[in-house]
N, C-alpha and C positions, 0 to 999 in steps of 0.2 A: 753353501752360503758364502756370499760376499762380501766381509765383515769392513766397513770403513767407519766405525762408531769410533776407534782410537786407534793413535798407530802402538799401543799399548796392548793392542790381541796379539800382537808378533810371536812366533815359535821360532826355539832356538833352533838352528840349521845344523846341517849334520856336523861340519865343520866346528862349528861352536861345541855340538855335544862332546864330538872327539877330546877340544879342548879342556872339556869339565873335569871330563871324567877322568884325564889325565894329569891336573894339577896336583903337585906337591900343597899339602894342606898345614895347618898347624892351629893353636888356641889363639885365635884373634884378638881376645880380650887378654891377653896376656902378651899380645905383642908378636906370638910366634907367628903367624901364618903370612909365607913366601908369598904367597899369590897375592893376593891383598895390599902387602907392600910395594910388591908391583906396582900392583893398579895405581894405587893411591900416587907412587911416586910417578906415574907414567904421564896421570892425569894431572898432577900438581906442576910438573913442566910444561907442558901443553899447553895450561892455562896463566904460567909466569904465574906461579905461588909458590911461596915456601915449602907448603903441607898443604896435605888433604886429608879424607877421612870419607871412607866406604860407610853408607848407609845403604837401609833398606828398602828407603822410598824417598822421589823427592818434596813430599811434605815431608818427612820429617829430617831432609838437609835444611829444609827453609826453616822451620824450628831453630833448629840448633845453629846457625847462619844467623838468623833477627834475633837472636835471644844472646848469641855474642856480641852483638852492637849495638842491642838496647836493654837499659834497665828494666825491673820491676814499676810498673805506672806513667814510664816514657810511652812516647807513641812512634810509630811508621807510618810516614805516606807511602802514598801508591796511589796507582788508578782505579779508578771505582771497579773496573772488571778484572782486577787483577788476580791470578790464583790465589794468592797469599790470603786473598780478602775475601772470597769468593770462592771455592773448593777447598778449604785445606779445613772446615766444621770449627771454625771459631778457635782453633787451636793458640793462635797468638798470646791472648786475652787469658785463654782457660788453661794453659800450660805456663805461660812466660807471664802473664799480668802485664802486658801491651797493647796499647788500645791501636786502632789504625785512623786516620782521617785520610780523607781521599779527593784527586781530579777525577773529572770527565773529561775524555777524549777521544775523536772521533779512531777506531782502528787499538784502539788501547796505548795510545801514541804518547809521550811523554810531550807539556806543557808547562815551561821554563815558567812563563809568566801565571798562571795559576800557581804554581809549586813556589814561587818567591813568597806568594800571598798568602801559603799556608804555613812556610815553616812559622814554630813560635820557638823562641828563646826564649830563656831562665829568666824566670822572671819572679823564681822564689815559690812562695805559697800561692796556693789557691790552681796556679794553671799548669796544664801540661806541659811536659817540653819536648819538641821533635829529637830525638835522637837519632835516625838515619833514614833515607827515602830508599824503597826498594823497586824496582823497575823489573819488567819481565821482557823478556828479549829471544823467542818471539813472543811478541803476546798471542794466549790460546782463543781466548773468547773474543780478540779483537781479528783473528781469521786469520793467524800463523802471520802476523806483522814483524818487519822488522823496524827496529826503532830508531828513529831519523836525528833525531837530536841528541844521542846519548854521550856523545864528547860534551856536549855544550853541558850538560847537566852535570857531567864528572865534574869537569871546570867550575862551575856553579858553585859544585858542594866543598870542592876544595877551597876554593875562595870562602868560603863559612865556619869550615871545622869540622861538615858532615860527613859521615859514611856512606858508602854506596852500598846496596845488598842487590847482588842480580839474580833473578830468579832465572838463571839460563836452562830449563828442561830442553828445549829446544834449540839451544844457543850452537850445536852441530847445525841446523839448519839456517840460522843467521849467517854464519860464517860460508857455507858453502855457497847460500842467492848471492851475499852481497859482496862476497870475497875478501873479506876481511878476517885478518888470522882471529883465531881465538882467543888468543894471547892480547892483543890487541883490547878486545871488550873484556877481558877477564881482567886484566893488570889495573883496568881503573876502579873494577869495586874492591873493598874491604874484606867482601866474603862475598861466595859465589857457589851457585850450584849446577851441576848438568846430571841428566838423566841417560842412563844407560839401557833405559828398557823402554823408550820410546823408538822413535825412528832410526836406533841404533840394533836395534833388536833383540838384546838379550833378555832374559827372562828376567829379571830383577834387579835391583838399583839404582843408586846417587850414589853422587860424590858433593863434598864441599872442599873447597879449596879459602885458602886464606895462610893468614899469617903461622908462623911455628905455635906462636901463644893462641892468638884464637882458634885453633885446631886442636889442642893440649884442651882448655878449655869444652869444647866440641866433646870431645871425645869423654871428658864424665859425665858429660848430661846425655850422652846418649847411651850410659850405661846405667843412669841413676831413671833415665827413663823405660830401661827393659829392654833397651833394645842394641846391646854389645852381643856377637854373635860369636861363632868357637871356630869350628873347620869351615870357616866361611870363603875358600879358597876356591870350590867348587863353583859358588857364585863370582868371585869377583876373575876367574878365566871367560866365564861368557862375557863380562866388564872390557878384559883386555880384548878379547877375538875383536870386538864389536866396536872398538877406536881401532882397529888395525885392520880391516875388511871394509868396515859400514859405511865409512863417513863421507867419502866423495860419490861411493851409487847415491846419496839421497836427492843430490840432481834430479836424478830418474823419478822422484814421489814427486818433487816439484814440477816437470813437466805433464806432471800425470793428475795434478789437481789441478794442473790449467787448463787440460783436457775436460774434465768433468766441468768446469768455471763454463767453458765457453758450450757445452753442451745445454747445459741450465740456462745459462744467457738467452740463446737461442728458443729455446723452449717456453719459457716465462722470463722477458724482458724487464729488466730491473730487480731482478732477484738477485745477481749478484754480479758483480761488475770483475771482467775475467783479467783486466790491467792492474786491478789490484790483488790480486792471488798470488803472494810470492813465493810462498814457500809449500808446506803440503797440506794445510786446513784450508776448506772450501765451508765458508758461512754464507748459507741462501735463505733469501727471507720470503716466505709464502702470504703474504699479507694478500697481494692485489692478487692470487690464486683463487681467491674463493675455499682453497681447503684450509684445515689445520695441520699443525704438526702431528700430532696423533693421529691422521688418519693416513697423511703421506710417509708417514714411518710404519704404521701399521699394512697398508698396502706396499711397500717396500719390501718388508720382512715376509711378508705373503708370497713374493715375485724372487724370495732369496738374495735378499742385498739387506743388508744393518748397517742403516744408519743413526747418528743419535739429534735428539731435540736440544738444543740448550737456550731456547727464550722462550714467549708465546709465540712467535712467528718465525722463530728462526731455527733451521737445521744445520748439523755439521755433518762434514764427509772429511774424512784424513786420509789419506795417502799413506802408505808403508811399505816394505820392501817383501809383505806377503800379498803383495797384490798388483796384477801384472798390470801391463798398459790395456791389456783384453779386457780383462776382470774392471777393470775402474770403468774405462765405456759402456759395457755392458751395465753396470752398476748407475752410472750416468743415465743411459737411454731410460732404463727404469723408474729414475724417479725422474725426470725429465717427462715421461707419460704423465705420472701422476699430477706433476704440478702443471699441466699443459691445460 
């Protein structure tokens, strides 16, 4: 099978295992464990942060991220398709007691002039108050976007008093299309998070980076929420391998969903437009196909390529570094039949 449903099916490489298996470990919830600390301090420079904090997924960095910056009954904006608001199961609301309100934007693009018109200030009783806007960078559901006005909106919220929260699961791939340090998008939010077991490949986690205090912070609630871990060393060396091997091959994903872009183009014109593919999510829309998603994911997985649906009319393909430039074409031509 040739799996493009998420760059999240990745197996760790022998390289990586070697690394696992030979981390120095210790009680993480107690402070001890070497590897960990690594990570944390490896990834907290990278990103111009004070602190970080290894978690086990990145919903639950964005958790404990929007839950440092907002109160109980405050709200977050975002874009209407943003993960926070949209895949993380109502967690904000149901764990922190934060509500979200939200723009539309074409690509999941950030919208200065919408986002002016929704912050609300203290205005006492009765109404909410925005407490910080959170931004995704890439955005997932707007097709691995990277986001064009995100200085202007740092600028924005500083000019105001707001925080920034970046949801960076992908922010390895902003940095690589658009060549802009990490450091760079990471130094203007508050709290920030990136994913290690996405198109970096390791089997498991996040990090959140931010302040000493909001980190300090961080780090009880993710133990008051179950999820402080012990010889968690094991995991956070596939962490290390995977910023020190992964992150400039992911070019290669990128080139490799522009391939798939322009094969689909080809195939069913206006499905998806291959100039706008920057990074490695490829979103095609089967509307003017005559078929469904369910049947062009069904016939797919028939012909041994998995892909996933995520609207009524639109399918996603992601790019990863378990799937070569052969494996993506092939994967291409395939559903490129179906939707033809």
């Amino acid at each position: 099978m040739i799996d493009l449903r998420s760059d999240t099916v990745t197996r760790p490489s022998a390289g990586m295992l070697a690394a696992m298996t030979s981390a120095p470990v210790g009680d993480d919830v107690y402070g001890e464990d070497p590897t960990v600390t690594e990570l944390e301090e490896a990834v907290a420079g990278l990103l111009g942060h004070e602190a970080a904090l290894f978690t086990v997924s990145g919903s639950l960095a964005n958790i404990l991220g929007v839950r440092a910056l907002a109160a109980p009954g405050s709200e977050v904006l975002c874009e209407a398709s943003a993960h926070v608001a949209r895949a993380e199961l109502g967690a904000h609301a149901v764990v922190s007691g934060i509500t979200t309100r939200t723009w539309s934007a074409p690509g999941g693009q950030i919208d200065l002039e919408q986002i002016r018109a929704l912050i609300a200030p203290d205005l006492g009783r009765y109404f909410v108050t925005t407490a910080a806007v959170s931004v995704e960078n890439t955005h997932n559901f707007g097709g691995g976007t990277i986001q064009t006005s995100y200085d202007a909106l740092a600028d924005e919220l500083d000019s105001v008093g707001l925080p920034l929260h970046l949801d960076g699961a992908r922010l390895w791939n902003a940095s690589v299309a658009s060549g802009v340090p990490m450091e760079a998008y990471a130094s203007r939010a508050a709290a920030v998070s990136v994913c290690l077991s996405k198109g970096l490949g390791a089997p498991i986690g996040s990090v959140l980076v931010g302040s000493a205090e909001l980190v300090k912070e961080a780090r009880v609630w993710r133990k008051r929420l179950g999820a402080g871990w012990r010889q968690a060393g094991v995991l956070a060396a596939a962490g290390l391998y995977a910023i020190r091997h992964n992150v400039e091959r992911l070019a290669e994903d990128h080139a490799h969903a522009r391939l798939i872009a322009e094969i689909l183009a080809d195939a069913a014109p206006g499905s998806v437009k291959p100039d706008q593919v920057e990074t490695n999510i490829v979103v095609a829309d089967v509307a003017a196909t005559g078929k469904t998603v369910a049947e062009v994911v069904a016939g797919a997985r028939a012909a041994g390529v998995l892909v996933g649906g995520v609207g009524t009319t639109q399918l996603r393909l992601v790019t990863h570094l378990d799937a070569s430039a052969t494996d993506c074409r092939q994967a291409a031509e395939v559903v490129a039949g179906l939707m033809h």
